[in-house]
C-alpha positions as CSV (number, residue, x, y, z in Angstrom):
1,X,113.4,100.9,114.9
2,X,114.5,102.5,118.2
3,X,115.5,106.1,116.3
4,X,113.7,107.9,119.0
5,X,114.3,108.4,122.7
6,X,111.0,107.2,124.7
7,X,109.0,109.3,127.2
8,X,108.4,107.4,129.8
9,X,105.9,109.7,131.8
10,X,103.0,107.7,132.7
11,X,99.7,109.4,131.0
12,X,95.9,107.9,131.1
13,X,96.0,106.9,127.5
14,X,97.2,103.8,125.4
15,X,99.9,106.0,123.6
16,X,103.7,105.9,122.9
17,X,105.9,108.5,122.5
18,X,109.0,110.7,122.6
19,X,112.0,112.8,120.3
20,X,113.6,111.5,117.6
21,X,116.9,113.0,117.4
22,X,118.8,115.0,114.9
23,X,121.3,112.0,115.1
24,X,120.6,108.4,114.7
25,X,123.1,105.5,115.2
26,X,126.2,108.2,115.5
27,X,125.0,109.7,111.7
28,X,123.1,112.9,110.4
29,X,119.5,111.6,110.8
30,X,117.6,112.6,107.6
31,X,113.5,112.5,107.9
32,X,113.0,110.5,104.9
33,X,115.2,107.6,107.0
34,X,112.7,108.4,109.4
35,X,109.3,108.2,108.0
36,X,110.7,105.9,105.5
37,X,111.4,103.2,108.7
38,X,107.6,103.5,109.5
39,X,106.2,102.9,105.9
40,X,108.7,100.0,105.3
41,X,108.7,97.6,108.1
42,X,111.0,94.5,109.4
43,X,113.7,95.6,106.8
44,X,110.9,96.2,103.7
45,X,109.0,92.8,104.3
46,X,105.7,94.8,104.9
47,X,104.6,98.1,104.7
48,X,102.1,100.4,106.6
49,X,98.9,99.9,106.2
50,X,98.1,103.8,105.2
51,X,99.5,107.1,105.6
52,X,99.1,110.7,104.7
53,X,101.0,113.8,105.1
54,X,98.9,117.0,106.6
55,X,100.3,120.4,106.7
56,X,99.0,123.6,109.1
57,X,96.1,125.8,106.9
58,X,98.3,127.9,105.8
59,X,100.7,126.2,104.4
60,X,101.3,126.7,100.8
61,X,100.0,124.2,98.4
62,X,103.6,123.3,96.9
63,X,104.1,121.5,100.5
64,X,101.3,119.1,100.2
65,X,103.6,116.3,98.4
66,X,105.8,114.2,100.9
67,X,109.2,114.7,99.2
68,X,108.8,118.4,98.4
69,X,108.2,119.1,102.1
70,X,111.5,116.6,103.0
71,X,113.4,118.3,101.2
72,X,112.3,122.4,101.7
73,X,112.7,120.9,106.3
74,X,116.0,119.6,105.2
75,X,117.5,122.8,103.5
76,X,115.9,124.9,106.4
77,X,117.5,122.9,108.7
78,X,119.4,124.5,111.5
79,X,122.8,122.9,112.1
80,X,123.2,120.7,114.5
81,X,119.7,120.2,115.1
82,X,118.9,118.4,118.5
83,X,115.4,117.7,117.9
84,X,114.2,116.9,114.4
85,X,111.1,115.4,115.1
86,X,108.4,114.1,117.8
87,X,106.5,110.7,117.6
88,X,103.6,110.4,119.4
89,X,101.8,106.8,118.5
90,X,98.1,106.2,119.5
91,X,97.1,102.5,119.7
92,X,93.2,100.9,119.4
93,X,92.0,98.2,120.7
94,X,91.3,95.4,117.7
95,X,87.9,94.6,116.3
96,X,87.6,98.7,115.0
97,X,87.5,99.0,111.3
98,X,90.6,100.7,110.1
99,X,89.6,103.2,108.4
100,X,87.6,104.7,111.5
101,X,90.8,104.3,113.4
102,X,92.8,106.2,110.9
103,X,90.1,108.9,110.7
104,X,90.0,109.6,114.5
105,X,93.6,109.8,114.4
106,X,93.6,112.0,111.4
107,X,91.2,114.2,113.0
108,X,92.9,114.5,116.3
109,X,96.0,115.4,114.1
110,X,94.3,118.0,111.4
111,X,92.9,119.9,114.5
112,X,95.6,119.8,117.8
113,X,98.4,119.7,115.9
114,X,97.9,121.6,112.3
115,X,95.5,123.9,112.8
116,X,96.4,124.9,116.2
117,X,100.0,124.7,116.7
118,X,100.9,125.3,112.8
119,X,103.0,122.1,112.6
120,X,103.1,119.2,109.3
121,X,103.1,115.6,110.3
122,X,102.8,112.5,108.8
123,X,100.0,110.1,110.1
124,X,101.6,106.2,109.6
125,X,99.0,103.7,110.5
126,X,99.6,100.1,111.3
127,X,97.6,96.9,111.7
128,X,100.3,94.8,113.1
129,X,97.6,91.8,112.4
130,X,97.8,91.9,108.8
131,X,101.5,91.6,109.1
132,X,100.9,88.0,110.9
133,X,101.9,90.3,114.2
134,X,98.7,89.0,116.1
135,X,99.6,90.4,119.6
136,X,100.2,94.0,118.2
137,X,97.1,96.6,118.5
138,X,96.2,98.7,115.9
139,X,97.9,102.2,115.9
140,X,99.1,104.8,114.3
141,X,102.3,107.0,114.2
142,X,102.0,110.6,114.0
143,X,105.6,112.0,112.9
144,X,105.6,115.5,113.9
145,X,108.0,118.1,112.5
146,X,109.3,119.9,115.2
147,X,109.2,123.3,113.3
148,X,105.7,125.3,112.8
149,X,105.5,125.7,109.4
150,X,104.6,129.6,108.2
151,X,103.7,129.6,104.4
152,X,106.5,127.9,102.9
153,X,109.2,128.4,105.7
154,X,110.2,126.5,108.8
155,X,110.1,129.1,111.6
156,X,110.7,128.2,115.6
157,X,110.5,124.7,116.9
158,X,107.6,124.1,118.6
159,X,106.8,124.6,122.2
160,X,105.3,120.7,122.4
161,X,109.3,120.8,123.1
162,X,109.6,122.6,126.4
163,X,107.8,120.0,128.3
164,X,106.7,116.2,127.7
165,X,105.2,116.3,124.4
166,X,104.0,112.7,125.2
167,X,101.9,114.2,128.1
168,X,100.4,116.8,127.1
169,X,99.4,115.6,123.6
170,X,98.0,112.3,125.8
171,X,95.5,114.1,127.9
172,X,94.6,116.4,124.7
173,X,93.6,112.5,123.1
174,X,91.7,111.5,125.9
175,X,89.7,114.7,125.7
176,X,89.5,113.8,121.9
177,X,88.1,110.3,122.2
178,X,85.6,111.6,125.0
179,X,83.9,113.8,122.0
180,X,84.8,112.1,118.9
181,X,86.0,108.5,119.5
């Protein structure tokens, strides 16, 4: 599933990260391919364990179901985009019960990324152990649109862009789990 270029950078947290490009594979690279690789896994023989798509506060309400939202980024796309979206993947240690895992995660998202930086994700969480996949921890994908979202319109792309998104969302997760993990 390598449709993203990794960020390297080495950050203080147990997360993954980096851009997934406007092209994948030498094609147009559509953001239901995208999300649709994370909630279908090793070629649709199992599936994510939960996800959920969150959009910025103000947002209008028509956005709040997945394939309305594809398809408004899609026609607002700009040609040639470069950037169409950011992953940034947080991982826990086994042993936690899912459903706390997918609410710190879902918090973190709600608060750094919607409310305060006006962008829509989708939150992908996997339990690579249910899968048979003992070795994998427990994580989960945020898939980041890399437009702030203003009502119903796709305005400028987000400044996570001019530097290592990787980084600086890391250090905002460390300071995350400090007060709420």
């Amino acid at each position: 599933m390598s449709d993203y270029k990794a960020d390297r950078t080495k950050v203080a947290a147990d997360v993954a990260g980096g851009i997934i490009p406007g092209e994948h594979r030498g094609r147009y690279n559509h953001t239901h391919e995208v999300i649709g690789r994370r909630l279908a896994l090793h070629e649709g023989s199992s599936s994510c364990h939960r996800h959920e798509l969150l959009i910025p506060p103000r947002a209008t309400d028509m956005l709040r179901d997945l394939s309305t939202i594809l398809q408004r980024y899609e026609g607002q796309r700009i040609p040639d985009t470069r950037d169409l979206m950011i992953l940034f993947t947080v991982r826990f240690e086994t042993g936690g019960t899912f459903h706390s895992q997918f609410e710190i995660a879902r918090s973190f998202a709600w608060t750094k990324l919607c409310v305060e930086r006006a962008v829509p994700l989708v939150l992908v969480q996997h339990q690579p152990g249910l899968s048979g996949y003992a070795g994998g921890k427990p994580h989960c994908h945020l898939l980041i649109f890399a437009r702030e979202l203003h009502d119903s319109n796709f305005l400028g792309f987000t400044p996570l862009l001019k530097g290592p998104p990787k980084a600086v969302l890391a250090d905002e997760w460390v300071g995350w789990l400090a007060q709420h993990g």
